[in-house]
N, C-alpha and C positions, 0 to 999 in steps of 0.2 A: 392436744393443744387446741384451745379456741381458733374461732376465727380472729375473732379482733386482736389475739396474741399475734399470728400469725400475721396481720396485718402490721404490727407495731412492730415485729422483729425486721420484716422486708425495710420497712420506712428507714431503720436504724442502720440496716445493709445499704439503702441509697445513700444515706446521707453519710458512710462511712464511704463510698465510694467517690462521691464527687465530691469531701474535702482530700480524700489523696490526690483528684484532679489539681488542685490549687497549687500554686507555685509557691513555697514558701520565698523563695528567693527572684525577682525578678528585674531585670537587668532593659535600659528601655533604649533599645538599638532594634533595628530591624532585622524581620528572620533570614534575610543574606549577613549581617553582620553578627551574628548570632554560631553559626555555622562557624565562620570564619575564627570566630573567636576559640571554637571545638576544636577544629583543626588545627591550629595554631598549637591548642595545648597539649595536641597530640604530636607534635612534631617538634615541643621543644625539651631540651635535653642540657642537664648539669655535669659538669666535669668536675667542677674545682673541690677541693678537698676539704668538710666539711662535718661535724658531725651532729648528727640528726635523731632526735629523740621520741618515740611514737606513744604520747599517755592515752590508751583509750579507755575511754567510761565504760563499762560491763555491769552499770546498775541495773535494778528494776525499772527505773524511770525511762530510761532510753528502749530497750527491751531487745529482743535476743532480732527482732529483722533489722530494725536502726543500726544495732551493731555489728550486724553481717554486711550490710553495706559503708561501716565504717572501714570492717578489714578489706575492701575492692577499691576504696578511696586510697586506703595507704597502698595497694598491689600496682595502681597506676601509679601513683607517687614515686614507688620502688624504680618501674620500668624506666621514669623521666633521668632516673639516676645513675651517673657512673658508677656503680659498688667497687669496692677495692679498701684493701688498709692503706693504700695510700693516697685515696680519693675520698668517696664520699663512705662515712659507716654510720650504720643506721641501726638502732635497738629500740627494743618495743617494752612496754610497763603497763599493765592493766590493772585497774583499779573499780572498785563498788566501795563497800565497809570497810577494805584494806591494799592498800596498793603491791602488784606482786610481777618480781621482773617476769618476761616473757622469755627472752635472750640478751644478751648486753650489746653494748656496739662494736668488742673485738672478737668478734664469734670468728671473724674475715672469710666470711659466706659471699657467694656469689648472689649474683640479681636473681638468679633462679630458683635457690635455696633460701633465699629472703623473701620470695613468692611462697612455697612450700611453708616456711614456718608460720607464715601469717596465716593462711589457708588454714592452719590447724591449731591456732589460738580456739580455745574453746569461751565459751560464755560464761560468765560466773555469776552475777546477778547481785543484789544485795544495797545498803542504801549508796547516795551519791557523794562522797566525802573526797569532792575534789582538792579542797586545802591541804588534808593529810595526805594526797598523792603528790602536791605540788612543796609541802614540806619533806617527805619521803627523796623527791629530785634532790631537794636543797642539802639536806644530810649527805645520800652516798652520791651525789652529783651526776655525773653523767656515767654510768658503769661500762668500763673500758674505755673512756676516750684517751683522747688524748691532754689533758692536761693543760686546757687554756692555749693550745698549741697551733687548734685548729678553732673557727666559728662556730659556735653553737647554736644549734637550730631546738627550741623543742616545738611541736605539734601538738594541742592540745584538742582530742576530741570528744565533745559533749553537748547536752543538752541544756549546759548553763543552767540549773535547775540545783545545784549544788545546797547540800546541810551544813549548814556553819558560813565564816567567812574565809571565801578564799583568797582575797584579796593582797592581805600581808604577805603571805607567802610567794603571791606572786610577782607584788612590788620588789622583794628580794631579789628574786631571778632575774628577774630584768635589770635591776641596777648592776649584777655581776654580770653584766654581756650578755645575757642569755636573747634571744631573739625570739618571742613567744606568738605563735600563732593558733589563735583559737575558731575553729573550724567547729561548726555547727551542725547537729544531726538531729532528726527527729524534726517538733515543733520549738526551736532551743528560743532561751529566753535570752536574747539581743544583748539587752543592757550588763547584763553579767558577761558574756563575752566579752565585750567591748573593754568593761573593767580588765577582763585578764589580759586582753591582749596588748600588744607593744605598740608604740608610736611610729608611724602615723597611725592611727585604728583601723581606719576603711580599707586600709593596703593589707592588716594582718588577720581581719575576719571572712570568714568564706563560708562556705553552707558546703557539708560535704556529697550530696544527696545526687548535685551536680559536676560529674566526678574531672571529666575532660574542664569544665569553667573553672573548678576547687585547684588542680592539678597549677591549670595557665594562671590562676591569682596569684598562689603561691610562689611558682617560681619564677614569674616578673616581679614581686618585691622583692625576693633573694636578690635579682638581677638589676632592680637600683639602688638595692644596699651595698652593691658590690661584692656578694658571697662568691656567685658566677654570671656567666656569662650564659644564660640559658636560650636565648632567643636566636634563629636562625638569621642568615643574611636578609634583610631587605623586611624585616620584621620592626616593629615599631610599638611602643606603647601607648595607648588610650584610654581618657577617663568616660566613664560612662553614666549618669544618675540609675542611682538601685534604690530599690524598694525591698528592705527584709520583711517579715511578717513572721507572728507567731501566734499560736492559739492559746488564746487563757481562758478561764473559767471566772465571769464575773456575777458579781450580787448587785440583783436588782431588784427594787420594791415594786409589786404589784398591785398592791394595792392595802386594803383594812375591812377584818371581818369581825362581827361579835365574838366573844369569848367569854367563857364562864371563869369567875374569876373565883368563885365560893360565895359565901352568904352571911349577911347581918339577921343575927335573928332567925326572924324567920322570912324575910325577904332574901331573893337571890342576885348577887354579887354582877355585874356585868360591865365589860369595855370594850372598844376598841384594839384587834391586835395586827401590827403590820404582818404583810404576807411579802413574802420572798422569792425569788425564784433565779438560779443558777443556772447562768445560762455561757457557753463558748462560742468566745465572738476573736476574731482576727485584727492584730495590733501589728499595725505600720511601724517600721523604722528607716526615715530617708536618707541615704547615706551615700557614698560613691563607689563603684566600682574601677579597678585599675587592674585592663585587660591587655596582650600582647594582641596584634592584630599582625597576621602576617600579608604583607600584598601580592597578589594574582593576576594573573595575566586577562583575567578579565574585570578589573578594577576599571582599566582605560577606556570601557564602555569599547571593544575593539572590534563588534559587528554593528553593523549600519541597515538602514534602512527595516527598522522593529527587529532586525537576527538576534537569537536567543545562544546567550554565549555558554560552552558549556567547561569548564577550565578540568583539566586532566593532566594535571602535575603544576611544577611549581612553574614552569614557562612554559607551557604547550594549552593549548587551547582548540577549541573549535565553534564553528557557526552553524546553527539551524536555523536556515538561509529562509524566507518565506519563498511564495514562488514567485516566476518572474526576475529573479534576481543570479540566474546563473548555479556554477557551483565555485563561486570568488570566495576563498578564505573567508574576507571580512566580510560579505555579500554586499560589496561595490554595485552598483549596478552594470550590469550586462548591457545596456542601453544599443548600438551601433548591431544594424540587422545583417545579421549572418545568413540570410539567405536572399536567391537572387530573383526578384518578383515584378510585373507588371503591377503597377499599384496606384489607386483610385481614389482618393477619399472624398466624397460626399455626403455636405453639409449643409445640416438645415437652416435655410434664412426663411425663413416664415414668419409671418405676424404673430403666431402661436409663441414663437418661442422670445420672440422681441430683440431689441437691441444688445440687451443684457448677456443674454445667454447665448446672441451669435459670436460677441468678442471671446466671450468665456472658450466657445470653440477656436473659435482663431488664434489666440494667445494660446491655446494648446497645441491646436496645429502647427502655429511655430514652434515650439520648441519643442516638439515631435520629430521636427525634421530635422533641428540643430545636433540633436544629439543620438538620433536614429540613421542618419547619412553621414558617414565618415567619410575618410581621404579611399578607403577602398572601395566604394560602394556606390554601382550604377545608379544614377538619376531617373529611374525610368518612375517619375510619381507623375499624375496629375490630380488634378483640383476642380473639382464642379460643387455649383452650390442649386440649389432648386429650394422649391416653393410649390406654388402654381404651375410652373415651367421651372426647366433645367437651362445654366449658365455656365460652360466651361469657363472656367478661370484658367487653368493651366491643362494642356492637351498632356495627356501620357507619354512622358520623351520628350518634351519638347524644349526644357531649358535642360543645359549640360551640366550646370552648373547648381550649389548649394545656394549659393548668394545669390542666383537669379530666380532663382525657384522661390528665396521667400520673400525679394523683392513683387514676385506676381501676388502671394499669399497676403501681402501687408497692404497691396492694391486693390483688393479684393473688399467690396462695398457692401455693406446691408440690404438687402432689397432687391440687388437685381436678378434675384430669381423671379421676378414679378411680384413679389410679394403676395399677400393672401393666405389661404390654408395651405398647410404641408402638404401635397399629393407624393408621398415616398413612394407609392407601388409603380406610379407611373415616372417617379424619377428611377427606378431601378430597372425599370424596362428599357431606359430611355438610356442609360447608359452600360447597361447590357451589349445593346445593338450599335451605340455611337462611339461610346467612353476609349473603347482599345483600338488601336489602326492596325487594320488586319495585311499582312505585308503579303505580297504577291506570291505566286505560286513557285515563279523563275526566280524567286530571289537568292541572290548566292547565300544566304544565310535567314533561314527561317526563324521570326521571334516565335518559339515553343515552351516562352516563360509563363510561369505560372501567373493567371489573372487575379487580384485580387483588388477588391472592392471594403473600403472600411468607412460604414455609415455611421457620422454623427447626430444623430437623430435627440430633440430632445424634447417634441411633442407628440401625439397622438397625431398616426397616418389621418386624414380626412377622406383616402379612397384605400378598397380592399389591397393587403400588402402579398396575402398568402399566392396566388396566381403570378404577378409579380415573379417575387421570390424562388416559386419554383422555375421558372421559366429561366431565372439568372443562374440558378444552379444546374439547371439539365444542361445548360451550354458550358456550363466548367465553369464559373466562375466563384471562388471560393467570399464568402458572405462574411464580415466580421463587421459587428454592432458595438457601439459606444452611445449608452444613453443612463440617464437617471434608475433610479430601483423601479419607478412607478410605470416604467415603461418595459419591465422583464422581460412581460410573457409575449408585447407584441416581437419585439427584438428578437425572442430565440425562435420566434414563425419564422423570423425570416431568416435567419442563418441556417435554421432547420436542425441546432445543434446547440445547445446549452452553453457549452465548454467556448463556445466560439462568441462571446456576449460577454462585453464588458460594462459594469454597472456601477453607478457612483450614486454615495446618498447626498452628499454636496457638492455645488458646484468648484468649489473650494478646495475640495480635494481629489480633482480632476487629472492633477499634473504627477498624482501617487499613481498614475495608472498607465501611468507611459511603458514603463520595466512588462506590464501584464499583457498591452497592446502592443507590444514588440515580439513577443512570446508566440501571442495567437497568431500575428501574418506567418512569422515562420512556422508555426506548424503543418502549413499549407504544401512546406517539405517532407512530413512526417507522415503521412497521409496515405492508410492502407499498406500494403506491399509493393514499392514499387522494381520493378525488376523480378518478381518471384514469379514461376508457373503454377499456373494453376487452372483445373477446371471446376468450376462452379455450378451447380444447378442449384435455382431458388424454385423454393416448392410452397405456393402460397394457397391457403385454404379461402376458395368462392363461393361456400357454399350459403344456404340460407342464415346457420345458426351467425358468419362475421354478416355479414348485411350488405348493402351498396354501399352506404356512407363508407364502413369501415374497412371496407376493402379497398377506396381511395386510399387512405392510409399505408395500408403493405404498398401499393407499390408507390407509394411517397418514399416507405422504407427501402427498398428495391432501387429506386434512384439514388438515394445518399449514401448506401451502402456499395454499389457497382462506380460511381466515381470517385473511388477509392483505391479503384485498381486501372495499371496500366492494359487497356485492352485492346489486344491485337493477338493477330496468327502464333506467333511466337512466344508471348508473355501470357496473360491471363485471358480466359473467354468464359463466357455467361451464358448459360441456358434458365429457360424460365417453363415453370409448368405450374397450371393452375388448374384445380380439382376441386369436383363436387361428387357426385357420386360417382364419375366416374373422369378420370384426368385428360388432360388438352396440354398438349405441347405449345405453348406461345411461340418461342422458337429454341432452336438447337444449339449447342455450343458454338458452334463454327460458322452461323445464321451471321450473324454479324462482327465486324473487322475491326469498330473504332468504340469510343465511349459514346459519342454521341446517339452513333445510329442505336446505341443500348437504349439510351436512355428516350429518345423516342418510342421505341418498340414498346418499353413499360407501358406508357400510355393504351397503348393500344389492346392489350392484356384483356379477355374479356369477365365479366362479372357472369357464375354461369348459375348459381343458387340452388334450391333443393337442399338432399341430404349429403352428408361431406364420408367421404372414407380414405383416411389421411395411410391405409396400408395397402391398399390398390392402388393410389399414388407414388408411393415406395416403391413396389413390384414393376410399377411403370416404366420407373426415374434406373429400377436396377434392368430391365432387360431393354427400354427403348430408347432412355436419352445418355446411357453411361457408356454408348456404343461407338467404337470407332466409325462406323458409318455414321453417327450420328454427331461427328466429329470429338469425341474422346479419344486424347490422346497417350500413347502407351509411353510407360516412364514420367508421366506429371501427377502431383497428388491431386484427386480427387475430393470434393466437399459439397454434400447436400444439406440446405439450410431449411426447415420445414417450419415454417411463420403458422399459426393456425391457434384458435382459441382451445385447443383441448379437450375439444367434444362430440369428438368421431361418433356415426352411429353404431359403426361395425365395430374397429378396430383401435382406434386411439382415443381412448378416453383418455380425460383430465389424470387419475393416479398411472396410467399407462407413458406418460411423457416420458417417463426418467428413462422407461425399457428403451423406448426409439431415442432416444439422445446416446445411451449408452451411459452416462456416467452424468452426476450434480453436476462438472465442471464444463460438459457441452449445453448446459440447458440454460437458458433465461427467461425468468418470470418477470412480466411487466404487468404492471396495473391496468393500462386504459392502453387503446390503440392510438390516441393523442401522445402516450409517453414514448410511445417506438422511437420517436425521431433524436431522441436520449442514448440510445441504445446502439445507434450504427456503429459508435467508435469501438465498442464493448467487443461487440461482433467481429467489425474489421480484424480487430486484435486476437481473437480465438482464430479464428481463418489464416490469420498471419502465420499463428504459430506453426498450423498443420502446413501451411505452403513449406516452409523451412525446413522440415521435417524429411532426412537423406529417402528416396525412393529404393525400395526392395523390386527389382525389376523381377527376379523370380516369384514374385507372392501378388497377385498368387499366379500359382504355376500356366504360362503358357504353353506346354509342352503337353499333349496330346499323347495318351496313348499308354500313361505311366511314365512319358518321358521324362527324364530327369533334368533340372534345369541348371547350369553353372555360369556365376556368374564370371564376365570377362571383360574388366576397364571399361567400364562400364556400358558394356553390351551385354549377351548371353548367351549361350550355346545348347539346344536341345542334346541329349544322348538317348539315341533312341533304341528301343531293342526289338528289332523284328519287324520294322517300321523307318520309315524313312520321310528325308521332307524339312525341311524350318524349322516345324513342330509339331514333326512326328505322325504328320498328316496321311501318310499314303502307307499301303501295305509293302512289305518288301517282299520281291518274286525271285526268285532262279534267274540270270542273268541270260537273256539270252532274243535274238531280233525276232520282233513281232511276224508273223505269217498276216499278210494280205489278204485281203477277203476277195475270195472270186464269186463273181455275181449271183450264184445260187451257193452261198454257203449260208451254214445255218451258224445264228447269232445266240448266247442263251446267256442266262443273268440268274442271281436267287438275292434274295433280301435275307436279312441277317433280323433273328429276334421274332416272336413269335407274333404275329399279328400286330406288328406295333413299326410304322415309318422307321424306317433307318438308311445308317450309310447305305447304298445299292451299288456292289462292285461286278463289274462285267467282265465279265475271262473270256479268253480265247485260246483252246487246247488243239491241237492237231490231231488227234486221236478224236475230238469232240469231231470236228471240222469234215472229218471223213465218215462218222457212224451216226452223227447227230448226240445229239445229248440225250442222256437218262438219267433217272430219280437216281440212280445210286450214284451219279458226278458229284451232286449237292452233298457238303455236309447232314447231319441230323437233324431233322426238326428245319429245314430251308427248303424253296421250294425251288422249282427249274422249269423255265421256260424255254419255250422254243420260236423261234419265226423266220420264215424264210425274208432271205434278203438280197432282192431281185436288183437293186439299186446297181445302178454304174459306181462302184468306189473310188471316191474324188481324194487324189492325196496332195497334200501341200506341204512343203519345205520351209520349215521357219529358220530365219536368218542367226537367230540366238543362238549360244555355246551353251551347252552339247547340241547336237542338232537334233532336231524335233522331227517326227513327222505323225500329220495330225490326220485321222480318216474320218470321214463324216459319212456312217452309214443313215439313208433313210428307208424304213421300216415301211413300206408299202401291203404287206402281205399279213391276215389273220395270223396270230401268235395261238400256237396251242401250249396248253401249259399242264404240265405234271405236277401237281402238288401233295405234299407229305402232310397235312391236317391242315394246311393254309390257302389263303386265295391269293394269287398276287395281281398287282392293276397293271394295264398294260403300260408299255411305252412306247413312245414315238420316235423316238430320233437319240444317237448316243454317239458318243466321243471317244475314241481310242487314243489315250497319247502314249508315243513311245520313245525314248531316248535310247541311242546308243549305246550307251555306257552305263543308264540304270536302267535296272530290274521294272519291267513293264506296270508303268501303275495308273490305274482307269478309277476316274469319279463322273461323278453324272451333276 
């Protein structure tokens, strides 16, 4: 095949594909009403007793897929139907060049064996001689009915495309009761439908194509002709405007070209001949449709504030609620603040922002509080406005009252924050330090409510806001912003948290934002783990490749991130370690008691540059800061956090991250060291989940020696074998009381392991004590020393159960020493302990 065949066959592929797109039938209600109207047709159902006649067309005209979705037309038809002999009976007739029964209507088959037989009607093809099938009717009538006994229903389905007329015949049937409904398949030609069908028309033509819409036509006209009663409760019938359509082949002149016509003579013959050209074009028919519509429970619009209602039966319902809005059925608003807070709002009266835009805040503030402070709900708000200068309006606490609180806020004047440019960084310093009354020490009741501060800001600061900002935050005060869109990125500086910024594009629709700005103050309850243990170390890379600028940043991260946690002895503690090529402890877990003093500490952090090695930093964080000396504590889960750009010179390269996370779900990839401050909640919330996380106190094992660990209500028990102690600490000996050193007795000792530090246990044998010690007292491969020990032996009595007694020899006298292939070092000074009742056991 050519190309440009190949070309022409594709064209004739699209264009056969996107007129199957076309809707030959279409119906002009909306695509919820559309559905509804599907649904409906699927839910409604005939009982009354009826008999029902199926002519389908099996020409060539219609073709063998038309009529395969004729038989799935009549299948749901079938389903809408009570079957029975003494309900509804249904028989099928198919017709091309001669009409031919398929089954009659006293077959008295079931719904399911009416499905089957249909199913297996096969295609027969041939021309379209609908009048001889509709005479064919008229002769043997209805085969098996009942006799004029019951309603007659016939189905006629085709492409109206019929040879002959079939009109007579059809005028017959209908004048003998027949109830004739011609249902349209393929591209059917309208106007011949229309002719066959019965009065009213628009009620008894339907397009079969559309099987659930074909289905609900047909049996809401039975159901206002009175055949049945098909429609469920609460169901209803609707006119609709429809649009039929169909495709014809029409002749159109294009124009006139010469033609030889033959010849006079010997001259040649010539005219004028028209040109033609056939072309398929789509023919409207404006008509009505008559749909059941059934009602839903989300008809009644029955979620609020934009909720997206989703209906899940015929009275059950549900809302997707936007946020802000609770989890209320109908998504009411949530409005009245459920949690209990020190609360600040300061607002801008600035020249910047004018008369305009301060009522616009005001008139929000009021009905902020109207419907944000309920009958259960502590008064603890104040009101400051600044400018140039800051102006309490209402001190924090100070009216008791809802009605006194907005009588201050309605008194509340333009301007007197001095008017001028916005200074926000120094209003936020400013009520940082003033805005909260910090109550005395001896107060029988400490206010330990959480601070919160909600900036209505709705021009550009005129002085730096970042310095500010942090400085409100390092003291615990949680930051929440209320400004325009144009003012985003200064607002989330200053909350230092995205999620905590609320943003409007008009002022207009300020008061949508109330449900959102109720949300965020309480989240200021949500906040980290409070109540969880935990020990934390933050592991932040100093090195040259983050920079100075960007190393401000982590421990910007470092502060947003640690007041998030309650910190103290008992609850959560922070260590910090910052590393360049080689790591620096900032401080220890147990360095500091409160949040604050953490967050000063950050500051202090130093920047140390060079080249960075983020796995000597690890080995660090694992033998020196994860130390109970170093205040880690046993039975709390541990978590080290490692901030760092991923471009270790040694050991953590960029593709090496996932190894140190351990897993995709520990690791977080941020774009810029400006986006970190996005990221704290992220974090908090990973952290959270390991804090929760029950502690395995045996894991890993405490127990010394091979000892085995068992746990016990939540303690543990070493089993120790050969070994004795907590955890399995001390060697076990022969039970029996130590011999006293007299002033020339000789002391001796061996190290365990060949040239290599180890435990170093000191014996003391009575056979030793009288002959002195020799190489063959030592185990294999140990050495054995000797030294006399001229010392006065000082013993002491320790008051503890079992009773102790502790001897402190000192070593004044050259040690000679026997060795088996090793050197051992000397010692100076050593400790005998001995208990009563256990087996003598000596560490140094």
């Amino acid at each position: 095949m050519h190309l440009p065949g190949q070309a022409a066959l594709l064209s004739s592929l699209l264009l056969i594909q996107v007129r199957s797109c076309v809707s030959v039938q279409e119906i002009h209600a909306s695509q919820e009403m559309i559905v509804k109207i599907d649904s409906a047709g699927e839910s409604m159902r005939c009982s009354a007793p009826f008999d029902l006649l199926l002519l389908l067309d099996g020409s060539h005209s219609v073709g063998k897929g038309s009529f395969e979705r004729c038989k799935h037309f009549a299948q749901k038809l079938v389903r809408a139907l009570d079957v029975g002999p003494n309900k509804v009976r249904v028989g099928a007739v198919q017709f091309g060049s001669s009409p031919r029964l398929e089954f009659p209507l006293d077959s008295h088959l079931t719904e399911e064996e009416l499905v089957r037989r249909l199913k297996k009607i096969s295609y027969r093809g041939g021309s379209t001689q609908t009048g001889l099938a509709l005479k064919y009717v008229l002769r043997k009538g209805f085969p098996g009915g009942r006799d004029g006994a019951a309603p007659r229903v016939l189905v006629l389905l085709s492409d109206g495309r019929s040879q002959g007329d079939p009109e007579p015949p059809a005028l017959r049937l209908k004048r003998d009761g027949v109830a004739v409904f011609a249902v349209g398949v393929r591209y059917p030609r309208w106007e011949e439908l229309h002719a066959l069908a019965s009065t009213p028309r628009e009620q008894h033509v339907l397009f079969a194509e559309h099987f659930a819409d074909a289905v609900n036509g047909l049996l809401s006209t039975l159901s206002a002709s009175g055949v049945c009663a098909a429609a469920p409760p609460g169901c209803r019938a609707e006119t609709f405007p429809c649009v039929q359509k169909t495709l014809e082949t029409v002749k159109e002149l294009q124009g006139n070209f010469m033609c030889w016509k033959g010849s006079k003579g010997y001259l040649p013959s010539a005219s004028l001949c028209p040109y033609y050209r056939w072309n398929r074009v789509y023919k409207k028919h404006q008509t009505t449709c008559h749909r059941t519509v059934c009602s839903e429970p989300c008809d009644s619009t029955p979620c609020q504030n934009g909720g997206t209602c989703v209906s899940e039966g015929p009275e059950t319902f549900r809302c997707l609620c936007p946020p802000g809005y609770g989890d209320n059925p109908t998504c009411d608003p949530q409005l009245t603040l459920e949690c209990t807070v020190d609360l600040l709002f300061l607002v801008d009266g600035s020249s910047s922002l004018g008369l305009e835009g301060f009522l616009h805040f005001k008139s929000f503030l009021k009905r902020f509080l109207q419907v944000a402070l309920g009958g259960d709900t502590p008064v603890n708000v104040g009101v400051a406005q600044y400018s140039s200068q800051v102006t309490m309006e209402a001190k924090v606490g100070e009216y008791r009252s809802v009605d006194e609180l907005l009588r201050a806020v309605e008194a509340t004047a333009y301007g007197r924050g001095g008017g001028g440019d916005p200074h926000t960084g120094a209003a936020l310093q400013y009520v940082t330090r003033h805005g909260f009354t910090s109550r005395p020490v001896f107060a029988d009741v400490q206010d330990d409510l959480p601070r919160v501060v909600v900036l209505l800001s709705g021009s550009p600061s005129a002085d730096p806001v970042d310095e500010p900002a942090r400085y409100a935050r390092d003291r615990e005060i949680f930051l929440v912003a209320v400004g325009p869109e144009a003012l985003k990125a200064q607002l989330s500086n200053i909350t230092g948290n995205l999620h905590r910024t609320v943003t409007y594009s008009a002022p207009g629709g300020l008061e949508a934002k109330i449900p959102e700005l109720r949300t965020k103050i309480c989240s200021v309850d949500n906040q980290g783990c409070p109540g969880q243990a935990l020990d934390l170390v933050m592991v932040l890379d100093a090195s040259a490749a983050v920079g100075r600028d960007n190393f401000a940043h982590l421990r910007d991260f470092v502060r947003s991130v640690s007041v998030q946690f309650d910190i103290n002895r008992d609850v959560a503690q922070i260590g910090l370690v910052a590393y360049g090529r080689m790591p620096v402890t900032a401080f220890d877990l147990d360095t500091h008691a409160s949040g604050a003093a953490v967050l000063r500490a950050v500051g202090d952090v130093p920047y140390l540059g060079g080249a960075s090695s983020t796995g000597s930093a690890l080995l660090h964080v694992h033998s020196e800061t994860l130390t109970v000396s170093r205040g880690a504590r046993p039975g709390v889960n541990k978590a080290v956090v490692v901030v760092t750009d991923g471009a270790g010179a040694e050991d953590a390269l960029r593709d090496s991250l996932l190894r140190i996370a351990g897993s995709v779900g520990r690791m977080v990839s941020v774009a810029s060291y400006e986006d970190l401050q996005y990221f704290d909640e992220e974090l908090v919330q990973m952290l959270c989940a390991d804090a929760k996380r029950p502690v395995d106190l045996c894991r890993p094992n405490p127990c010394m020696n091979d000892g085995i660990c068992i746990l016990l209500r939540g303690s543990y028990h070493c089993e120790c074998r050969g070994w004795e102690g907590p955890h399995c600490e001390y060697r076990e000996f022969p039970a029996q009381r130590p011999h006293l050193l007299a002033p020339d007795a000789q002391c001796w000792s061996y190290t365990r392991g060949a040239g290599v530090r180890s435990q170093v246990l000191l014996g003391l044998r009575p056979e030793v004590t009288s002959r002195g010690p020799r190489a063959s007292d030592a185990p294999s491969g140990r050495a054995i020393k000797s030294c006399g020990c001229s010392a006065e032996p000082r013993a002491t009595e320790d008051t503890r159960t079992p009773r102790t007694l502790t001897h402190t020899v000192n070593d004044t006298h050259s040690c000679r020493t026997q060795t088996q292939g090793h050197t051992l070092r000397k010692s100076k000074r050593f400790r005998i302990r001995s208990e009563s009742d256990v087996p003598l056991a000596v560490t140094l």
